[in-house]
TIZA-905030 format. One record per residue (C-alpha): x, y, z. Coordinates in nm, 3 decimals. Layout:
REM residues N
+---------+---------+---------+
!      px !      py !      pz !
+---------+---------+---------+
!       X !       Y !       Z !
...
+---------+---------+---------+
END
This chain:
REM residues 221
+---------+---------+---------+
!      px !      py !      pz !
+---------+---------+---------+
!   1.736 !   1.394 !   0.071 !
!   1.414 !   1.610 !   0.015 !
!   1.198 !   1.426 !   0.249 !
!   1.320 !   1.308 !   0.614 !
!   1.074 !   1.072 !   0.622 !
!   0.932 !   0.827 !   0.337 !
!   0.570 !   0.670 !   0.412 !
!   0.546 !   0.422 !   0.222 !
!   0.186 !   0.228 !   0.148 !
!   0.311 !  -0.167 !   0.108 !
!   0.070 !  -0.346 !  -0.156 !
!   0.109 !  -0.274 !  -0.503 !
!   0.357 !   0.018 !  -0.404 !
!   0.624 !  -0.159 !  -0.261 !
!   0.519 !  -0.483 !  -0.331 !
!   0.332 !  -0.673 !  -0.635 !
!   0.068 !  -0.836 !  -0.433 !
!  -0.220 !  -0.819 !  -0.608 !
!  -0.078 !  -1.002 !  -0.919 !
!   0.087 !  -1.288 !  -0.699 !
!  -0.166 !  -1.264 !  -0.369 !
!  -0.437 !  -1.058 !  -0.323 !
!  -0.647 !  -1.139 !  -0.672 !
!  -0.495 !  -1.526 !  -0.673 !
!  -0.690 !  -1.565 !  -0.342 !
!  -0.998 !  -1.368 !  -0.422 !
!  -1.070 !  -1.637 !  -0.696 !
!  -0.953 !  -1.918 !  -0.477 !
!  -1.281 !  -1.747 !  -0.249 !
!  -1.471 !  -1.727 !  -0.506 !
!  -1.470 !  -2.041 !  -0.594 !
!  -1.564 !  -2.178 !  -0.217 !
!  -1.809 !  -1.896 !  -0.153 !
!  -1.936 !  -1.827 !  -0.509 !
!  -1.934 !  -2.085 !  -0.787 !
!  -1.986 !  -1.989 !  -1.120 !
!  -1.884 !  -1.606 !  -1.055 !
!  -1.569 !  -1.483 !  -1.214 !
!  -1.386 !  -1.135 !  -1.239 !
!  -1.130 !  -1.071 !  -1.481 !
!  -0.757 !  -0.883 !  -1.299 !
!  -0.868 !  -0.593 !  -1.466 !
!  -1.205 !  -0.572 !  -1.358 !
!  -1.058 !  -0.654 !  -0.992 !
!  -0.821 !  -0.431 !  -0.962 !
!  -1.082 !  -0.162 !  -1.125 !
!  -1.327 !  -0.295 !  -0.832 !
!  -1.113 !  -0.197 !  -0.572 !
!  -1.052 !   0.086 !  -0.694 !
!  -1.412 !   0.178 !  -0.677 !
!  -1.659 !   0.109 !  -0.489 !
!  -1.334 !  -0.054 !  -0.293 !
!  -1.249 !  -0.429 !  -0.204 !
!  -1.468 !  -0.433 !   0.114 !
!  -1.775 !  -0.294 !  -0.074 !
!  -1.704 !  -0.522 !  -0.340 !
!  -1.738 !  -0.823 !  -0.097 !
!  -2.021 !  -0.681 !   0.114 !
!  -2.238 !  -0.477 !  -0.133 !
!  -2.182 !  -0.630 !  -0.460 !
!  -2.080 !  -0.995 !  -0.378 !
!  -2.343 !  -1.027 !  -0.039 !
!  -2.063 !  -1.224 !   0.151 !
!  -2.176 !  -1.262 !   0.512 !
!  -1.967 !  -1.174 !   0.826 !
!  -1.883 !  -1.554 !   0.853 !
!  -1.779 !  -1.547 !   0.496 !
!  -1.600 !  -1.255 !   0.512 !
!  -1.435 !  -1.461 !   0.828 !
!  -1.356 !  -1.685 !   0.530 !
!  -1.233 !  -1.493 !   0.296 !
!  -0.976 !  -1.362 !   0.543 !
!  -0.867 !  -1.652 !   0.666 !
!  -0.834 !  -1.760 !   0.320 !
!  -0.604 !  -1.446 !   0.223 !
!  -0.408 !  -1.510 !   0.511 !
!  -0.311 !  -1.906 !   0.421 !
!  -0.200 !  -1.759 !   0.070 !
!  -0.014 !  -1.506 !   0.182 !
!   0.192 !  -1.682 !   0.472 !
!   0.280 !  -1.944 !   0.154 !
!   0.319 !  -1.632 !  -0.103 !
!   0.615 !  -1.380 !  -0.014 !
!   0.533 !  -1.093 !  -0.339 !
!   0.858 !  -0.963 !  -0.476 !
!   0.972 !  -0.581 !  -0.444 !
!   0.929 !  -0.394 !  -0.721 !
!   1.262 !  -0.330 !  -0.910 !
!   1.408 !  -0.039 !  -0.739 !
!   1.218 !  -0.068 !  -0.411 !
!   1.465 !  -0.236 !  -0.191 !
!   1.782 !   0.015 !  -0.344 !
!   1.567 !   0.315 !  -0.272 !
!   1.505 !   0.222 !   0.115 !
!   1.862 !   0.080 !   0.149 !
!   1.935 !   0.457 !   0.052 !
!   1.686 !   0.634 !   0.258 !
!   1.781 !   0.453 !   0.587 !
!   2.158 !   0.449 !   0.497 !
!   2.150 !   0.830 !   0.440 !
!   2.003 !   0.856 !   0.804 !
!   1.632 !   0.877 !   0.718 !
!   1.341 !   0.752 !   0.811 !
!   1.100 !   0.468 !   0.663 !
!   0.785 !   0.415 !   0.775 !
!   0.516 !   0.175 !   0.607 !
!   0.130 !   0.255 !   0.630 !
!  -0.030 !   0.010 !   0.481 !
!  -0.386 !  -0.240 !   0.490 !
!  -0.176 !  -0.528 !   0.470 !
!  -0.052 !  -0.711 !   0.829 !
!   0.189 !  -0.616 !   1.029 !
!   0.397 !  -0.954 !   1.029 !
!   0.334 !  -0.995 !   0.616 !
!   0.487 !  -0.646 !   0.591 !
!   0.776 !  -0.712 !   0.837 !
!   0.854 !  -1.086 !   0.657 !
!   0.802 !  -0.896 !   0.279 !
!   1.106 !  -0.690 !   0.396 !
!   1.357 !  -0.870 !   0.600 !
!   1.324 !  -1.132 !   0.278 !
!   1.417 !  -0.858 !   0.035 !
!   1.615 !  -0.562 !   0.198 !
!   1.652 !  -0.699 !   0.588 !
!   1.910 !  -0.423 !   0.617 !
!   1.646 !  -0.156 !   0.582 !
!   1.356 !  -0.246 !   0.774 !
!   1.123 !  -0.032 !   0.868 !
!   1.111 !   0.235 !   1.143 !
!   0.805 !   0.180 !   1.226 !
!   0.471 !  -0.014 !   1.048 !
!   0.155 !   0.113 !   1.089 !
!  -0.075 !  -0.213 !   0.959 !
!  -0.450 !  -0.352 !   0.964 !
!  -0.372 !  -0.466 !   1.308 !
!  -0.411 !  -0.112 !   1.451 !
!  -0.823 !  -0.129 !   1.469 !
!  -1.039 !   0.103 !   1.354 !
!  -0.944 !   0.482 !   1.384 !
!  -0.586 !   0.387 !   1.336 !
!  -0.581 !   0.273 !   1.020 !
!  -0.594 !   0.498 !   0.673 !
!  -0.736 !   0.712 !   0.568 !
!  -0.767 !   0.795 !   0.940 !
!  -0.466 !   1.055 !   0.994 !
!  -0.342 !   0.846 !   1.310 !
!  -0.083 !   0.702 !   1.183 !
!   0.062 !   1.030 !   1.042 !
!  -0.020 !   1.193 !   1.374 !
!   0.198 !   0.949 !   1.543 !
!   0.510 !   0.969 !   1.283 !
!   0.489 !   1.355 !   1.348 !
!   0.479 !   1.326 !   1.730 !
!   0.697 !   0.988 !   1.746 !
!   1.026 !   1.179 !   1.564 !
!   0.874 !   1.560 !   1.649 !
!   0.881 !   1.614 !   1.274 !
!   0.698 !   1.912 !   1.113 !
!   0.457 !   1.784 !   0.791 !
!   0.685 !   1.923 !   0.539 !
!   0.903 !   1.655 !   0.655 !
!   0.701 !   1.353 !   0.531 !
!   0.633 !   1.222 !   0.205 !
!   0.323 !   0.966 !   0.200 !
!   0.347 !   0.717 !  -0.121 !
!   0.063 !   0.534 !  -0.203 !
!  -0.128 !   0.361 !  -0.534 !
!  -0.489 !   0.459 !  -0.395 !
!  -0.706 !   0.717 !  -0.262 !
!  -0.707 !   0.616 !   0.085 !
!  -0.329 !   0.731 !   0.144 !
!  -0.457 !   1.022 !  -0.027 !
!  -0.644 !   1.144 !   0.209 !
!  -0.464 !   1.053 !   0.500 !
!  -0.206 !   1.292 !   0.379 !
!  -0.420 !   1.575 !   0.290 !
!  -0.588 !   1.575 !   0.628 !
!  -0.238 !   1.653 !   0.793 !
!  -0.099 !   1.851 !   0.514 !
!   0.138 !   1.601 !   0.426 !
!   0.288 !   1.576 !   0.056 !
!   0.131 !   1.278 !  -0.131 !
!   0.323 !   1.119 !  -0.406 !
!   0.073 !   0.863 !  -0.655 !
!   0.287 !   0.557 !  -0.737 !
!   0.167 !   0.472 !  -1.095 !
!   0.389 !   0.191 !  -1.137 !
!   0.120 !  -0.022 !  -0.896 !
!  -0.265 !  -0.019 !  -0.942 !
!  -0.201 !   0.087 !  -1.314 !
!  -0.534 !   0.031 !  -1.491 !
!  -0.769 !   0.279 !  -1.631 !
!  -1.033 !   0.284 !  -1.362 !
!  -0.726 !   0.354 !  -1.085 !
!  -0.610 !   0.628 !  -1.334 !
!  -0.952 !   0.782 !  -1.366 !
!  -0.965 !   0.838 !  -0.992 !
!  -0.585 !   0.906 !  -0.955 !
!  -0.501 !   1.106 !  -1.255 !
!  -0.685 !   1.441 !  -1.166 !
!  -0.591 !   1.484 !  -0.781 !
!  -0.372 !   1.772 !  -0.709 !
!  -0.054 !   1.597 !  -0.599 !
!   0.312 !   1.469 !  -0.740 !
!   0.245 !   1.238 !  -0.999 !
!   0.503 !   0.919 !  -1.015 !
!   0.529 !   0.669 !  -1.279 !
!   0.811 !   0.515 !  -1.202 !
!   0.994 !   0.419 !  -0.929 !
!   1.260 !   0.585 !  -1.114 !
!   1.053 !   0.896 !  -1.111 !
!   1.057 !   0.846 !  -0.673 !
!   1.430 !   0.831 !  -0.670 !
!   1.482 !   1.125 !  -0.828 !
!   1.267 !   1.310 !  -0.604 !
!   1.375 !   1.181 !  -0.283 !
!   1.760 !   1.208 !  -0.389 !
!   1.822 !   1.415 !  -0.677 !
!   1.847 !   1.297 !  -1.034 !
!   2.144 !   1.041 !  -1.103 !
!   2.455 !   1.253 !  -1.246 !
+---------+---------+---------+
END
């Protein structure tokens, strides 16, 4: 394998979530908190893209801290009823990494315990190494390098060891700041405002899981 390590993000990289959880319960809030407002998936998904799903809620929508105490606990009913598949390919490529003897890790905004669940449904033989979710706080969390920090120390593994694979900017960065390879997963957060900030960053370019196969492993004889 090229990489020891694979850090993967978990929504819309791993998992479809915003198709079958994160934008079915943003309208679900909108219609408790906001009657009458709409957004189409592709002007969501462009959204959190830019300015990003908290300023979307704060800045652009107003929501309050109680509604934003709301709108979480709203996310959280649907997605403890809603388990969002694995890409095709997902669960094969971990099964590989971890039965080759490497390492998975999963940074990601999503929960701990949603992550956890998402794989021991879908690949329970390759669960993660470690998780490194929104439960962290602040300053542990991307783009903070923390998490990274911790893989490195955790496993004493040099940064040439680690791949970080992520949909959006914020795994970007996290990578850059410890000099980490970053690989853009295409195949997730595919719509032309994600590509406009995605597209020109200096970095491996993936479409397909297909394409993150044959970089981790080699291409298939």
């Amino acid at each position: 394998m090229r990489y020891r390590c694979l850090v993967l993000d978990h929504d819309d990289t791993a998992v479809q979530s915003t198709p079958t959880v994160n934008y079915p319960s943003f309208v679900n809030t909108l219609a408790l908190l906001r009657p009458g407002v709409s957004y189409s998936y592709e002007e969501f998904v462009g959204l959190c893209a830019e300015p990003g799903f908290e300023a979307l809620l704060r800045e652009i929508l107003g929501f309050t801290d109680e509604e934003m105490e709301i709108e979480t606990r709203q996310w959280l009913e649907f997605v403890r009823r809603v388990t969002p598949p694995f890409w095709p390919g997902i669960p094969e490529l971990v099964r590989r990494q971890k039965a080759e003897g490497g390492l998975l890790c999963v940074v990601s905004h999503s929960f701990d315990e949603n992550i956890r669940r998402d794989y021991q449904a879908a690949c329970p033989e390759a669960m993660p190494d470690a998780v490194y979710g929104w439960d962290r706080g602040d300053g542990r969390r991307k783009p903070d390098p923390w998490p990274l920090e911790d893989i490195l120390a955790r496993w004493s593994l040099e940064p040439r060891d680690l791949l970080v694979v992520d949909d959006l900017l914020p795994g970007y960065e996290m990578a850059r700041s410890c000099g980490v390879d970053f690989a853009c997963a295409h195949w997730g957060m595919d719509a032309p405002p994600v590509r406009a900030r995605m597209d020109p960053l200096p970095c491996i370019h993936l479409e397909t899981v297909e394409d993150l196969a044959a970089l981790q492993f080699g291409k298939a004889e």
